[in-house]
Structures are given as C-alpha cells and as structure tokens.
VEXDRENKE-246306 format. One line per field, with one value per residue (C-alpha): residue in one letter; y, z, x. Coordinates in pm, 1 decimal. Each point is the difference from the previous one (the first is absolute). Example, Ala and Ser with C-alpha at 12.3 -4.5 7.8 and 13.67 -1.06 7.14 Angstrom:
<pts>
residu <- c(A, S) .
y <- c(-450.0, 344.0) .
z <- c(780.0, -66.0) .
x <- c(1230.0, 137.0) .
</pts>
This chain:
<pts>
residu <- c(X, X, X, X, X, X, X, X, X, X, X, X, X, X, X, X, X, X, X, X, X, X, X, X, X, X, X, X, X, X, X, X, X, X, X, X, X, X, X, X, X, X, X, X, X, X, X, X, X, X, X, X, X, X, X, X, X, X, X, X, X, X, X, X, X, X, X, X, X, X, X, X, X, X, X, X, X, X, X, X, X, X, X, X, X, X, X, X, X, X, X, X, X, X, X, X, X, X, X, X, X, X, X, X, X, X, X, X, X, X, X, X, X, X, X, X, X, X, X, X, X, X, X, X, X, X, X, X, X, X, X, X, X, X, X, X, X, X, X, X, X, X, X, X, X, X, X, X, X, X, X, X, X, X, X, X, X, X, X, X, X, X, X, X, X, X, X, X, X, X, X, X, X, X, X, X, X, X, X, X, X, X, X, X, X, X, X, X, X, X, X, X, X, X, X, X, X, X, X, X, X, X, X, X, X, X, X, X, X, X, X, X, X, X, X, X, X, X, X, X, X, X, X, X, X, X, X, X, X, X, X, X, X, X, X, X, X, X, X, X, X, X, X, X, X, X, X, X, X, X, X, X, X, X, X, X, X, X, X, X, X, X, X, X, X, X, X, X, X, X, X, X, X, X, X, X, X, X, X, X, X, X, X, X, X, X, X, X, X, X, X, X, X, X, X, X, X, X, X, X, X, X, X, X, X, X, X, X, X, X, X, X, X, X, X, X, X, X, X, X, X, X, X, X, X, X, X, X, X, X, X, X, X, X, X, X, X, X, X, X, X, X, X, X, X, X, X, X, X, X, X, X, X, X, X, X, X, X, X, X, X, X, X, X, X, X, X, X, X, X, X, X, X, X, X, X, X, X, X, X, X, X, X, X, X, X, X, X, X, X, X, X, X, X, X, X, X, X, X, X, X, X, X, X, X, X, X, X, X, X, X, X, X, X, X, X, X, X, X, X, X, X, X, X, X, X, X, X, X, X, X, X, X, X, X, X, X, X, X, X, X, X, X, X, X, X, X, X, X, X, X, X, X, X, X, X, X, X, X, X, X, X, X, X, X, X, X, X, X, X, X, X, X, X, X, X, X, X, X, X, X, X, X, X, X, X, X, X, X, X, X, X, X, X, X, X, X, X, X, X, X, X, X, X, X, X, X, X, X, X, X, X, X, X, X, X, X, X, X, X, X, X, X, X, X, X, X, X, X, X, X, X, X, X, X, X, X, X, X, X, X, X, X, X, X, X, X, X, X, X, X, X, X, X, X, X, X, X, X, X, X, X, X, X, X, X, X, X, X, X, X, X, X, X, X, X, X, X, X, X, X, X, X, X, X, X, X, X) .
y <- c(0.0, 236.7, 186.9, 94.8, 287.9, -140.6, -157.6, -191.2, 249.0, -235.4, -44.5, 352.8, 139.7, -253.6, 67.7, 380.6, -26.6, -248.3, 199.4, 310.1, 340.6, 284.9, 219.9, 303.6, 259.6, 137.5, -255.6, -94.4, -266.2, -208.3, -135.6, -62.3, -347.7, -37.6, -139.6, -320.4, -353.8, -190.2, -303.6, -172.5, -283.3, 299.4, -13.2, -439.7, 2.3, 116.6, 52.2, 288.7, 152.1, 33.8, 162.5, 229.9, 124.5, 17.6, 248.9, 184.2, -33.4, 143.9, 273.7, 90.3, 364.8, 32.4, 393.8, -84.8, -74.6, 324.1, 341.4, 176.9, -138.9, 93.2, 100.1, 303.2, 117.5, 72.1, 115.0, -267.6, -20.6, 276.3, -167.9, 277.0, -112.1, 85.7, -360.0, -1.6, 266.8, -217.5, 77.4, 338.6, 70.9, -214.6, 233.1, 305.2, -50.7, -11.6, -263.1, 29.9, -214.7, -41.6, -258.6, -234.5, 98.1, -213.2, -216.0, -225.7, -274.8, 12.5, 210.5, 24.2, 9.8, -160.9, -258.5, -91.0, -92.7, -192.2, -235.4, 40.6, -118.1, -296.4, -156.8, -8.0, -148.1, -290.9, -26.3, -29.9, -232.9, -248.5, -15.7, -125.2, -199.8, -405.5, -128.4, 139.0, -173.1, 131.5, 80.4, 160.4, 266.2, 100.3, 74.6, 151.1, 223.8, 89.3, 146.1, 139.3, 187.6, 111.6, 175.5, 165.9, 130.1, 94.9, 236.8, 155.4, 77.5, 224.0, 145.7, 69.6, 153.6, 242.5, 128.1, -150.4, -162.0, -150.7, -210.4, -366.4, -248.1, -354.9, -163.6, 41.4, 258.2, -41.5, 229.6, -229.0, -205.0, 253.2, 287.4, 346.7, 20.8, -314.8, 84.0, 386.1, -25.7, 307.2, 57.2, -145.9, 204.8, -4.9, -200.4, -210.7, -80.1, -41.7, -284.6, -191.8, -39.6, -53.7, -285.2, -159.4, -39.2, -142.4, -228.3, -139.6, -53.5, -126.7, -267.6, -338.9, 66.1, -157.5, 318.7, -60.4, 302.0, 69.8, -216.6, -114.7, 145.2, -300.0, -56.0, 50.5, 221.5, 253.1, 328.5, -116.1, 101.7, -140.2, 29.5, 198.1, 248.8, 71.5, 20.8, 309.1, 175.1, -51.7, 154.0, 315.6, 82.4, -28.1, 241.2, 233.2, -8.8, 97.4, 296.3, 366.4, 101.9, -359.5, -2.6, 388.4, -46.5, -228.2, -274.4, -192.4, -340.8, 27.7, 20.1, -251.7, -265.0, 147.7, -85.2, -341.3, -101.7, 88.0, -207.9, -271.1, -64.0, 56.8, -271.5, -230.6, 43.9, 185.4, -94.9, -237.6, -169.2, 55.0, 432.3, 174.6, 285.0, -121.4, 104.2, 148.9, 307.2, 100.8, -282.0, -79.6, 100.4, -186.8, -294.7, -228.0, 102.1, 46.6, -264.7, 28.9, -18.3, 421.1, -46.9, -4.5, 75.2, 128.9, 14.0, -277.3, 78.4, -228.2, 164.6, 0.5, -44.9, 361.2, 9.8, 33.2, 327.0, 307.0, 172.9, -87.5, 275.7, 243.2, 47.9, 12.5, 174.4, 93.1, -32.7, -332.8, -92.9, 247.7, -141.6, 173.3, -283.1, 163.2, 309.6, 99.3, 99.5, -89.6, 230.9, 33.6, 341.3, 153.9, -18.0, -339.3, -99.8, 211.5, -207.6, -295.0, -22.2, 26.1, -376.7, 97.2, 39.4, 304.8, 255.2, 241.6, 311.6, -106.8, 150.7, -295.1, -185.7, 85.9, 70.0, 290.0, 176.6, -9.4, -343.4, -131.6, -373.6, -98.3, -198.7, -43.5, -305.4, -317.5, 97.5, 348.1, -212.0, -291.4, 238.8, 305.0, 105.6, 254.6, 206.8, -228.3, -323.4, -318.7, -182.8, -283.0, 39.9, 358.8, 300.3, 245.7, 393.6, 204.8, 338.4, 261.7, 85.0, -334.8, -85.0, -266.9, -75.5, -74.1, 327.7, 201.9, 89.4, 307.8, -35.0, -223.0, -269.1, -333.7, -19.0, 156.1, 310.3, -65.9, -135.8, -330.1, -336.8, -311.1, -301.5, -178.6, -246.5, 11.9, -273.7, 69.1, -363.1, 185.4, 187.2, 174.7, 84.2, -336.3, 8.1, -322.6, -248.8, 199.5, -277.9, 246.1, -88.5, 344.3, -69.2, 150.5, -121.8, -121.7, -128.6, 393.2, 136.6, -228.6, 83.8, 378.5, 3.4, -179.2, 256.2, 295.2, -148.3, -119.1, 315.6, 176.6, -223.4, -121.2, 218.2, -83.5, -244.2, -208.6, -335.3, -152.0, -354.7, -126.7, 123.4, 16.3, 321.9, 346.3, 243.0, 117.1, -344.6, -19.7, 265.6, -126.1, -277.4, 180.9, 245.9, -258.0, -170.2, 282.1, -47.2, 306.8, -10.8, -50.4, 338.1, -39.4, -17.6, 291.4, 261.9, -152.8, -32.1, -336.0, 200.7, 247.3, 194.0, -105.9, 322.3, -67.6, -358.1, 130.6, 220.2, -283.1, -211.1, 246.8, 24.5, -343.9, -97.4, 268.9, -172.3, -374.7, 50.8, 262.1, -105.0, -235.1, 224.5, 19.1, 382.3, 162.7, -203.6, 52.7, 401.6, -25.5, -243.9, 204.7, 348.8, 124.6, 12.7, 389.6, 34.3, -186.7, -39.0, 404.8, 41.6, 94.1, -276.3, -5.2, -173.2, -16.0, 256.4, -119.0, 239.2, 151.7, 386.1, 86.2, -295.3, -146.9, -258.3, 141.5, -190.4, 237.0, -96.6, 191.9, 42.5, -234.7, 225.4, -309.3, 60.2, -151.9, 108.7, -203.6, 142.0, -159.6, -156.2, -235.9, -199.3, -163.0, -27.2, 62.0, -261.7, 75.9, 163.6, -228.8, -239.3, 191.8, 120.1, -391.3, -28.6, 179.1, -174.6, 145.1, 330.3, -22.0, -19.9, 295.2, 115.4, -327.2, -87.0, 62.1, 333.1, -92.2, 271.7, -202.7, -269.2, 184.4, 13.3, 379.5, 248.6, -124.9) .
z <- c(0.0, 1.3, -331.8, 221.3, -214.4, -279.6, 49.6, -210.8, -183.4, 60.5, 357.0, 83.5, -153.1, 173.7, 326.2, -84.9, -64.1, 311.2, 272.9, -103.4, 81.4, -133.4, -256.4, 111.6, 221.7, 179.9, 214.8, 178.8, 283.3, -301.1, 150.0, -362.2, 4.3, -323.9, 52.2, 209.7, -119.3, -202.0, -65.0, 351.6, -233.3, -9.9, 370.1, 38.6, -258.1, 112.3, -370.0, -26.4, 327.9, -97.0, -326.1, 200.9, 261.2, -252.2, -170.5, 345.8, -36.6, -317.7, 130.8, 197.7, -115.9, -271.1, 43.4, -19.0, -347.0, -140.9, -72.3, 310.8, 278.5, 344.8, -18.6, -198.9, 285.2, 221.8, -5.8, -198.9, -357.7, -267.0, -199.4, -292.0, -266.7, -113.6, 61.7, 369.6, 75.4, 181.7, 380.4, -53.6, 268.9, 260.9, -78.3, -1.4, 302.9, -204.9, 137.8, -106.8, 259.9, -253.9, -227.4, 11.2, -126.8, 155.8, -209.0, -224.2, 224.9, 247.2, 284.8, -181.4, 300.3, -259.1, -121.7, 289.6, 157.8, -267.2, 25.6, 342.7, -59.4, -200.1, 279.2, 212.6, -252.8, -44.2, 385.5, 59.0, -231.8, 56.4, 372.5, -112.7, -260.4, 114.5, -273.4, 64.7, 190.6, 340.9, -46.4, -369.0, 172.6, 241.5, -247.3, -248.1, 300.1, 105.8, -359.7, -9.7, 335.3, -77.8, -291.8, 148.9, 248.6, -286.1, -126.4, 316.6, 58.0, -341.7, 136.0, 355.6, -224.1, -193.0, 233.1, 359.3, 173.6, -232.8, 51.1, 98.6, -198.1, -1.3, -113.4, -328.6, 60.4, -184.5, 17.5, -115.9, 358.1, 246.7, 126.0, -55.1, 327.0, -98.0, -332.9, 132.0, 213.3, 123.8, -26.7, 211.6, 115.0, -109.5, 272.5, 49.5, -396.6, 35.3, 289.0, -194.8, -252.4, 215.2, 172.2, -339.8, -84.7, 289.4, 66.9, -371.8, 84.3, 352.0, -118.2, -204.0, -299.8, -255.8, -123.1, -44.4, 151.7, -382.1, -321.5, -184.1, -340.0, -196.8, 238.7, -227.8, 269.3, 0.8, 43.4, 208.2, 396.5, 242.1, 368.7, -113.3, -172.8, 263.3, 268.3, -205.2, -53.6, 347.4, 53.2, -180.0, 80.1, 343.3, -81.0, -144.7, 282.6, 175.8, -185.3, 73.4, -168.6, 77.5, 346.2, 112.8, 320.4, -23.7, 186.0, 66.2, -2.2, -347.7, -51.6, 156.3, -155.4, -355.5, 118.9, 178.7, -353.5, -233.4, 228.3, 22.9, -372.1, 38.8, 224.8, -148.1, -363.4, -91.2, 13.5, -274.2, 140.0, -267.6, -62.0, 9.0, -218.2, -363.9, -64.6, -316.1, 62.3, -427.3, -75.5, 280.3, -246.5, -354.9, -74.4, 65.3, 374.3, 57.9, 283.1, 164.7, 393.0, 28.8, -182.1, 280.0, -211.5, -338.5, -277.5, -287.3, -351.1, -272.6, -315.6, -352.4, 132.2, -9.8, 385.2, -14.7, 130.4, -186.8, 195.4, -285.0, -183.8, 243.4, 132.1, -44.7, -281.3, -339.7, -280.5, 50.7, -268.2, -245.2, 100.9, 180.4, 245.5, 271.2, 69.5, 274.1, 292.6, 305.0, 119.4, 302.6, 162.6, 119.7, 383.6, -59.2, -161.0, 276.7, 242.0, -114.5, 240.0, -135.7, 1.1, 297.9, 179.3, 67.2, -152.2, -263.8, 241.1, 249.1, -62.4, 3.4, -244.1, -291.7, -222.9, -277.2, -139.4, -345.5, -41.7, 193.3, -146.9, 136.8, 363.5, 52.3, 178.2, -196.1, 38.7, -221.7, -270.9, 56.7, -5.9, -247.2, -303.5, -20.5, -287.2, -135.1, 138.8, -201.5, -37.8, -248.5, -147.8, -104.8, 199.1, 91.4, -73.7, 210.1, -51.3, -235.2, -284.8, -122.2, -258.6, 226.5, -80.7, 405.7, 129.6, 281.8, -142.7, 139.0, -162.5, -74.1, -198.8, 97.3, 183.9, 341.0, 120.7, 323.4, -133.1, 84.5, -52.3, 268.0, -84.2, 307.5, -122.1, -360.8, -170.7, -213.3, -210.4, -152.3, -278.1, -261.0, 236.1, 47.1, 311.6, -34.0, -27.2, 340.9, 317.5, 326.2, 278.5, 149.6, 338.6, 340.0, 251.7, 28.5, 290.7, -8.0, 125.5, 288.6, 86.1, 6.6, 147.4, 282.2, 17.0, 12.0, 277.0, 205.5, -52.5, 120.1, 282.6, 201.5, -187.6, -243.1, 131.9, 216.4, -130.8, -56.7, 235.5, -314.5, -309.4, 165.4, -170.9, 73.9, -218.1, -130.9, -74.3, -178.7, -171.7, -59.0, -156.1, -280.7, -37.7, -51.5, -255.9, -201.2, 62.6, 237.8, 361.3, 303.4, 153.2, 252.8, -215.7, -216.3, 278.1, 197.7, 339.4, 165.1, 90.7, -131.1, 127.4, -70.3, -196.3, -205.9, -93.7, -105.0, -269.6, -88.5, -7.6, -212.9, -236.2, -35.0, -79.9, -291.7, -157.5, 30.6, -87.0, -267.0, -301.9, 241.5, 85.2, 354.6, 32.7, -29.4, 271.5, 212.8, 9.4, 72.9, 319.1, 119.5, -58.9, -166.1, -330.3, 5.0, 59.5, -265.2, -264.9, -2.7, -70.7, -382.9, -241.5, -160.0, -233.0, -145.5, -368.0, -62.0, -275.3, -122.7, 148.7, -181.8, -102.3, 361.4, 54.6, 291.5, 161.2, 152.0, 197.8, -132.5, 137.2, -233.2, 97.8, 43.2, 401.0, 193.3, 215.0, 369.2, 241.0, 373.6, -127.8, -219.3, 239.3, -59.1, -319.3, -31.4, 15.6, -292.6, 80.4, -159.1, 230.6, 330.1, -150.5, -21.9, 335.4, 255.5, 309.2, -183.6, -15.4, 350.0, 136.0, 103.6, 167.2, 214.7, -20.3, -334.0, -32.8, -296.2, -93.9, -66.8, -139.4, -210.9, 45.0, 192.7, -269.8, -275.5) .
x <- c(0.0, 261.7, -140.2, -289.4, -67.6, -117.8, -350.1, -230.2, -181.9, -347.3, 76.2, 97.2, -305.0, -251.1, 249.1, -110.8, -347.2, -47.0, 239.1, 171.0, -117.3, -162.1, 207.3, -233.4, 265.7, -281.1, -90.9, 329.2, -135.4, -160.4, -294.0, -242.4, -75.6, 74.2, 310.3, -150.4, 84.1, -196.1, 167.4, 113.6, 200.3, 315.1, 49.8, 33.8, 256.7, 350.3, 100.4, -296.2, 74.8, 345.9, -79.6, -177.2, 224.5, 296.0, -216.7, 30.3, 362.1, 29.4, -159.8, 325.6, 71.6, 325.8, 2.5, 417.5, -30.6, -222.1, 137.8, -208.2, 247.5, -14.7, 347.9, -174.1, -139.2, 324.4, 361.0, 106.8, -140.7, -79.2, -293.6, 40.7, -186.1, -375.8, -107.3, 135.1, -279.0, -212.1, 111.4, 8.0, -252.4, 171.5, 328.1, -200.6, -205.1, -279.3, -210.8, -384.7, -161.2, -272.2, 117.3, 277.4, 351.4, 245.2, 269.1, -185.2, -103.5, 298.5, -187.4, -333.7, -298.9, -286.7, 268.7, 178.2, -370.0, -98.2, 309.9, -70.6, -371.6, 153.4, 210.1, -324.7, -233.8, 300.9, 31.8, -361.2, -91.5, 320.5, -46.2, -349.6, 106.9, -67.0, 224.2, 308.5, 271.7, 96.8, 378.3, -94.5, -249.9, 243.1, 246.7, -237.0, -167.4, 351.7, 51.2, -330.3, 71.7, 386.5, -160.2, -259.1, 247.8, 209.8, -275.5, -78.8, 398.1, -10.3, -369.9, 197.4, 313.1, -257.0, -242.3, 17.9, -261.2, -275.6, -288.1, 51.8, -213.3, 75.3, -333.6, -164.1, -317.9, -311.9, -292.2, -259.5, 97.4, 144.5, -136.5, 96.0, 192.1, 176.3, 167.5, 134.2, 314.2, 151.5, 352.0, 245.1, 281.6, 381.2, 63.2, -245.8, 47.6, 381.2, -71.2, -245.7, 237.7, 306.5, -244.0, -118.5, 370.6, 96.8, -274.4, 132.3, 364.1, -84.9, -286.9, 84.2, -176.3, 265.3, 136.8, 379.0, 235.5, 69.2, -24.4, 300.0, 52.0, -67.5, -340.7, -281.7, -161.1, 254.6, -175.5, -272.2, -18.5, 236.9, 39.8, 350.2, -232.9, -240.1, 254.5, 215.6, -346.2, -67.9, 282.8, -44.2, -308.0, 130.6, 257.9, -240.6, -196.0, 266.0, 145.7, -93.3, -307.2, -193.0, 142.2, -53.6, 51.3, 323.5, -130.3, 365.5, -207.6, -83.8, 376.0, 89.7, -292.1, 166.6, 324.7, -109.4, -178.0, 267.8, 204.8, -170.2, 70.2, 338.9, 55.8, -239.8, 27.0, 312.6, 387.7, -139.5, -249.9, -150.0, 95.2, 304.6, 119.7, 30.8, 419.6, -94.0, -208.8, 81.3, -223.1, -230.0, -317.3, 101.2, -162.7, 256.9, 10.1, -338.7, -84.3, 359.0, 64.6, -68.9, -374.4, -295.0, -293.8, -33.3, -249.9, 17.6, 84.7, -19.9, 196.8, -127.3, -324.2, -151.9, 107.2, 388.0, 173.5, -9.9, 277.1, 228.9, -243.9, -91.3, 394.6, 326.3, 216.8, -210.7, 247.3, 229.0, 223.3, -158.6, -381.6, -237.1, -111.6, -190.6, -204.2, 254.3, -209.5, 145.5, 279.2, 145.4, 8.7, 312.9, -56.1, -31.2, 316.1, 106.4, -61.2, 179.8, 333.7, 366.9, 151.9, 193.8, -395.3, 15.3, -292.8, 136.0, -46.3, 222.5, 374.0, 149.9, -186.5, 233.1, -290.7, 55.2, -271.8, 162.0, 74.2, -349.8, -47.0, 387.9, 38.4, -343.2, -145.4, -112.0, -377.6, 49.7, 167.5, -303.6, -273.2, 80.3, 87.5, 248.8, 206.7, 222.7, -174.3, -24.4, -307.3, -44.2, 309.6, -10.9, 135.7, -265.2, 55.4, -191.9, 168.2, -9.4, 162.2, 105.6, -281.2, -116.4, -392.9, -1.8, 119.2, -210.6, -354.5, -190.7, -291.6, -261.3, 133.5, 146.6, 338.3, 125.6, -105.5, 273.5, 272.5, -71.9, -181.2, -79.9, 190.5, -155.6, -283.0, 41.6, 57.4, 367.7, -45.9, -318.5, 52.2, -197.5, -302.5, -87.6, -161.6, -200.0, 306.6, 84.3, 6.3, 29.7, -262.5, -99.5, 117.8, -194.0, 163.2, 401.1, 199.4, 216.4, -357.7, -13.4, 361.1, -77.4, -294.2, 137.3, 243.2, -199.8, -242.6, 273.4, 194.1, -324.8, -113.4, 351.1, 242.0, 333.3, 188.8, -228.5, -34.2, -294.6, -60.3, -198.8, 192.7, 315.1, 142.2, -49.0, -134.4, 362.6, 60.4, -314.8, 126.6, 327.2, -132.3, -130.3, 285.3, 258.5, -194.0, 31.4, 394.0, -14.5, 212.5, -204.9, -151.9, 275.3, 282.1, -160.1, -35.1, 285.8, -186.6, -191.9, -347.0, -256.9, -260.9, -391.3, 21.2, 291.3, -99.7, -368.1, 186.9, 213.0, -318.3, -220.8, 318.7, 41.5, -409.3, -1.6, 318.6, -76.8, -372.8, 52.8, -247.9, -193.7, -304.5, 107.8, 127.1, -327.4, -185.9, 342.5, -2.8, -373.4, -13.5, 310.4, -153.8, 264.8, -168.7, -34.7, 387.4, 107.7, -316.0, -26.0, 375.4, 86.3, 108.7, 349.8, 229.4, 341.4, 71.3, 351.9, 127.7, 335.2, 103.6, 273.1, 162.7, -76.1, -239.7, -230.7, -284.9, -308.7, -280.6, -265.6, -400.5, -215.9, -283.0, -225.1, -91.3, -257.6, -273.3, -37.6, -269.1, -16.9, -312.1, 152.6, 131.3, -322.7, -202.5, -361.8, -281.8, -172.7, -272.9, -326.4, 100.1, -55.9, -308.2, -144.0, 104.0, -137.3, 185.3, 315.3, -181.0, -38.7, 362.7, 148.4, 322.7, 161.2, 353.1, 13.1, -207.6, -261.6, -232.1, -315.9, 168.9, 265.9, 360.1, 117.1, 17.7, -208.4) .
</pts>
C-alpha cells in the first residue's frame, strides 16, 4: 500500500458518495446527512476500509511542493513572482475574516474539518464494524486517530483553540444543541492533542515505532510520528504567545516529551541524524534514519515534486529549467555561521563583506545558491555585467530579485523542468526537530547545561549535536568557554532553527509562537547586487523594497467569520484566557 495516493477511481468515488463530506465552505461542522452510508458491505471488508482511509491520507497537505510557501510569509524567502501572490494577505496583515484565505489546503478552517470529519466517519463506523479482526481495528483506529490529531495540530498552529469534534454530527438525528460545539481554548486544544498522541504511542495497537523503507506501509502513522508531534505541540504550548503567563510546567512537559523520544527512539533506535544533510530530501534518501513523517510521492504519476520547477537557478546550461522563485533573503544567508562557528558579526569570525560565499559553514554551501555556485554541472552567474541570462532581476520576470536561489530541497538529478520524474517526500517532521525542541524546552525549563535524567544531554549538547553535523566545533570550542546563559543559548537556539529548517515551512510558525514576529517580519528585505566600481568587484546589500506588514493580531488568524455565525455557542464566548470577542480572535 505504500502508493496510497492513487485510488481506484470506482472505489474512491463510491468511497465519496457513501462517506466524504460536503464541498460547500459555508457549513464548516458538516452535519447534512447526505454524506451517510448506504452500503454497510464497505465497512466488513478490510480492503474497502483501507481504500477509504488512504483517501484520508492523501489528503495530507503538500503546501512544500507549490509556489505559495510558508517560507513566503517570513524573513526567509522572497516569493517575487506574479503567481506567488496568493499569501499576500497573510504578509500584509490583511486577513478578511469573511472568507477563507489561508495556503491552499495547508491551514484551511473548511478543509482541515472536513478531513477532520473523515477520520470520525472511519472511526465510527470501524469500531462498529463486526467483521473486522481485533488487532486490524486497533491499528486502523490508531491511524484514523494520529490523523485527526494531525489536522487539529495545523488548526492549533493557525488560529488557536478550535472546536473539538470527534463524532460524525447529523442533523436529521441530533439535536440542535448537539451538532454546535463552542470553541475550546488554546490550551485546552493543545492537551487534547498532546493526549491523543500519547494515548497512541503508549497503547499496543500494532503501529511499528517507524516503517522500514522497503515496508510497503511507509508513510502511514507510526508511534515515532505521533510521539515528535506530540512533542511539538508541546513545545508550542509552551512558547510565549500560547503560554502568556510562562507557566514553567508546560516547559518542562515540552522538554520531558521531546525527551522521551530521545531516549527511546533516537541514537538509532530507529532515528538519528541522517550524515548527509545535502541530500536528506532526494529520492534516494527519502526513508533514511533522520525521516519521522513525511508525505508520499509517487513520480511520473501527476503527484511527483514540482520544486525542480518552482526553484532553483532559471537558465542551466543555456536552458531555462525553472521559473526561479524561491530566493533566499539576505538576513538569511546571514545567519548561516563561518566554518569556524562563529556568526559573521562577531570580529573574530574572519568573514569579509567582499568576498561573502568563502569560509562559510557546510549548511550555506547545502542550502544556497550563490554567485559563482555550481549546480548541475554548470557555474551559476549571479552578477552583473557578465552577459549571464541568470544575473539579479529587479523586475517582474523570472530569476532572482536577491541575489540568490535555495538549493535545499530541489532535486539537482532533474533537469529540464521535469518535476514529475521528481522522488522527494515532503517531509513534516525529522529527528533535527526533536533534537531542538528538546533544547529549547530544556534550555527554558532547567537551564543550559542541566542534563536531562531521560535524554541524558543537556540542551547545549542537544545543540551540539546538530552543530557538528554540519562539521561545525561544539558551542564550547566556538566561544571558548564550558557555560552559557539561558539568554545566550536562546539566541544561539533561534539562530540555529532558522538555518537547519530554512525551506521547511517552520520559520513563520517560529516568530509567531515566540512573539517576535513584529521584530523581525516588519524589518525591510535585502539582498546581495554584486557589480564592478571601477575595475573593483564590489558586493552591496541593497533594500528589495518588498516589506511586510505584522500587526499583534496576527499572532492568530481569523475564524472565518460564516462559521461563528452558524454557531451561536461560538458567538457566545467572550473574553477567558484567550480574550475572544464573541467568538472571534482579538482584533478582528
């Protein structure tokens, strides 16, 4: 089963017609019965049930792959082009509670309850079904659950609390008071989550702590899975903007949960960091030790990965290939240490403004590409002046408007736009997270150095970890002394998240739950001209004029609107720990 994507075109449309929910937005809990079963004969046969819930698998959102990245929304990414419009809003602060905006399907409030809706017509009707072995519903269920977890976690990421529903509703049998469910709060939502996961990795429900590559069930849930998402929602919990009042318990539960999967699963057993971090995303790699859970692809097949399209350099080898728009901006590559470890603003880094791209750490060279980089076998001209078809761009058209293009998850064996043939998995969750997010919790909840009884590290050695897979020195040997403050480590921590998870979706959702979105989201955007002044090659970091727009109340998003007005116990809620103004996020 591990093409799960691809369903029987008869089965999935009787699967739809039987099960699957309403395509009308304005009615977000679902509750038409038109979506009842009618034939009882799909849920006694374990073939048709499967059909069905890998249909809520391939539901699993593959925003990673499309233009519109979350990466467009922060520091990281310019997303130039006139197709990578879509999130203007979200960069604008521009966020119409009336209709939904939000990132195709990724954060989506209608579609992420649908999917939702799925997972509890599936669980309902197996935990009835007669037929059905014993030790296949419990794994099946355990699925069923992990995903509908998974769905609230992006809900929880968007717009805080949300209602909880975990039965189908139907008003043609339950009354009116029955099918409405207020909102839960942040909290409350975060724990129900955090529970769900952890009732899944604790019970014996034949889910395996991850699949082997060659399983045929690669991609589906595992008890690995639900224990790193566990783990970040935790953490996000945790952090400053869920956690106003910096309740140190919610710390240390982060910090307990991430390492809890460091001692169980990692060292190994089955994850570790993957030694290649260059090639962690190709195809070749893409169930290797590092890999906790990712979404499928299945190339050639209309559901490959059109990175190799939307990024990298345009003209390779003579041949436009790609449209180019993915480019890092300048306080990005910034970021990325000198090979010695230390940051380029510290004096005795040995980093010179004129000659940028030399003596930095592996992850630069990984991750970006630079003037005078080679990718596929051709050296890429950036700069001005040379009659190179990929030099800086300031208008509209395809190329670089910073000076730069991601390397990081593009497929370099792909050439000539062929984004179908590409075999990348778009990953969500890999064993680096866990290691960072342990670090950051500890760091917050029993300082630096103190070591874990459970994970046996600290959070500098957490850090460490990470570092010197990169083929930097330890933090000690970098800075030349054996302790930092909780201060100093939280920089080094920050630092270290935006450069490991550049190009992963994770920066945006960082700066929010940290509330330090205004600080750096409301900065201006810059990039790299490198050009000759007499005779002398100079390189100037210049204002893209491309800035953002982050209000305090986009920390969280906006139910949409319609679906407070259906719902008058949301209506109802006002101020609590969260401060809802009859329903509606502050500020809206």
């Amino acid at each position: 089963m591990k093409n799960k994507y691809i369903l029987g075109i008869g089965i999935l449309t009787l699967i739809s017609s039987l099960a699957l929910s309403s395509c009308n937005s304005s009615d977000f809990l679902e509750v038409t019965p038109k979506d009842q079963l009618t034939d009882a004969t799909v849920w006694t046969d374990p073939a048709s049930v499967d059909m069905f819930l890998n249909d809520i698998y391939g539901s699993l959102p593959n925003v990673g792959y499309d233009p519109d990245r979350a990466e467009n929304l922060s520091d990281n990414n310019n997303g130039k082009a006139a197709w990578a419009t879509f999130n203007y809003g979200l960069s604008n602060s521009v966020l119409p509670s009336s209709n939904n905006w939000m990132l195709y399907d990724y954060w989506n409030w209608d579609v992420n309850y649908r999917k939702i809706r799925k997972c509890n017509v599936f669980i309902k009707h197996v935990k009835e079904a007669q037929s059905l072995s014993a030790d296949y519903k419990k794994q099946r269920l355990a699925e069923a659950r992990f995903l509908r977890a998974f769905y609230y976690h992006l809900l929880l990421m968007g717009y805080g609390g949300v209602p909880l529903i975990t039965v189908p509703l139907n008003n043609n049998e339950q009354s009116k008071d029955e099918i409405l469910y207020p909102r839960s709060t942040i909290a409350q939502t975060a724990n129900f989550i955090s529970a769900e996961m952890d009732t899944i990795v604790s019970e014996d429900n034949g889910l395996p702590i991850k699949y082997n590559h060659s399983d045929a069930n690669a991609g589906r849930a595992t008890k690995g899975a639900a224990l790193a998402i566990k783990g970040w929602v935790d953490l996000f919990a945790a952090s400053p903007i869920p956690n106003t009042t910096n309740d140190q318990s919610k710390w240390k539960k982060a910090a307990d949960t991430n390492a809890k999967f460091i001692k169980e699963y990692g060292g190994g057993h089955p994850y570790d960091l993957f030694s290649d971090l260059r090639n962690i995303f190709t195809g070749g790699n893409k169930y290797n030790c590092e890999i906790i859970f990712d979404r499928e692809t299945v190339p050639f097949s209309g559901l490959g990965n059109p990175t190799c399209t939307y990024g990298g350099p345009v003209w390779v080898k003579g041949k436009a290939e790609t449209w180019g728009g993915w480019c890092p901006l300048q306080s990005l590559v910034d970021d990325y240490a000198m090979a010695n470890g230390l940051p380029i603003a510290d004096p005795k880094s040995g980093y010179n403004p004129q000659n940028p791209y030399f003596g930095r750490e592996k992850r630069f060279y990984d991750d970006i590409i630079y003037d005078g980089a080679v990718w596929q076998g051709d050296t890429i001209k950036i700069r001005i002046g040379v009659g190179s078809k990929n030099q800086i761009d300031f208008g509209n058209a395809d190329g670089t408007q910073t000076g730069y293009h991601f390397r990081k998850t593009i497929d370099e064996s792909v050439e000539g736009s062929n984004w179908s043939a590409s075999n990348y998995n778009y990953v969500y969750y890999r064993y680096a997270e866990v290691l960072l997010n342990f670090a950051e919790a500890q760091n917050e909840s029993a300082g630096p150095s103190a070591i874990h009884p459970d994970a046996g590290i600290s959070a500098i050695d957490a850090v460490n970890k990470i570092r010197q897979r990169s083929q930097l020195p330890t933090l000690q040997n970098t800075y030349g002394k054996s302790d930092f403050s909780q201060d100093e480590l939280r920089n080094i921590i920050i630092r270290e998240r935006r450069v490991e998870f550049s190009m992963e979706n994770k920066r945006y959702f960082d700066l929010r739950r940290w509330g330090l979105a205004e600080k750096y989201l409301n900065s201006p955007r810059y990039g790299t001209k490198i050009e000759k002044v007499n005779g002398t090659w100079t390189y100037n970091v210049f204002d893209i004029h491309r800035n953002m727009i982050f209000t305090h109340r986009s920390y969280w998003w906006p139910v949409p609107q319609y679906a407070i007005d259906q719902n008058e116990k949301m209506r109802g809620q006002n101020g609590g720990s969260d401060g809802w103004v009859n329903g509606q996020n502050p500020g809206y």
